[in-house]
N, C-alpha and C positions, 0 to 999 in steps of 0.2 A: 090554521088560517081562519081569520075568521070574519064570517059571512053578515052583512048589514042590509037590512034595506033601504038606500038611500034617497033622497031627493037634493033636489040642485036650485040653487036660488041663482037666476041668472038677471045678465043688465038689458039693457035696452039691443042692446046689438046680439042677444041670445050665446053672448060668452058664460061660461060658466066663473061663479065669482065666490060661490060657499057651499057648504056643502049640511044638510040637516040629518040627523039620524035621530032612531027614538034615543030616547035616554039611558033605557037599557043595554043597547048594543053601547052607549059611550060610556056606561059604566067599565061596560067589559073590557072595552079596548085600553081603557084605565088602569084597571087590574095590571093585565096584558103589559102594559108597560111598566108596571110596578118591577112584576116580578123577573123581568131583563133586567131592569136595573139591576136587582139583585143577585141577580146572574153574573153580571158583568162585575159589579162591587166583589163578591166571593172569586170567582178568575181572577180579579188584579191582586186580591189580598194572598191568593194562594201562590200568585208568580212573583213576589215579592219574597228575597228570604227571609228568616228569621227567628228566631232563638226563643222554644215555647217556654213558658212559665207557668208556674203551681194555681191552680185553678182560686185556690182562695186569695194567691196574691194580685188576679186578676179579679176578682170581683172586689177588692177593698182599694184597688185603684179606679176602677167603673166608678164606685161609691163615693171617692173623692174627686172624681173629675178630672183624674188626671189621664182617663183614655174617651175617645168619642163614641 
């Protein structure tokens, strides 16, 4: 989990409307959600079947575009 020091930019009636953090802590939570993505991207591919192939015939299809 991870810890910010925040502040709160509020309206006239003292609702809370945004939220400020240093730029460092919104680096991080950046990061942070990078690498779920990536998490999540490798679980879908891995619960997906599928039939491996020869590591050169996958990087000369990388190289023509024909995989993403």
């Amino acid at each position: 989990m991870i810890t910010v020091p925040e502040e709160y930019l509020v309206d006239e009636a003292g609702n809370r409307k945004a939220v400020v953090l240093p730029l460092a802590a919104w680096r991080r939570i950046i990061e942070e959600l990078e690498e779920l993505d990536d998490i999540r991207a490798y679980d879908a591919a891995k619960a997906e079947p599928s039939q491996p192939i020869p590591f050169a015939q996958a990087m000369r299809e990388i190289q023509d575009g024909e995989i993403d």
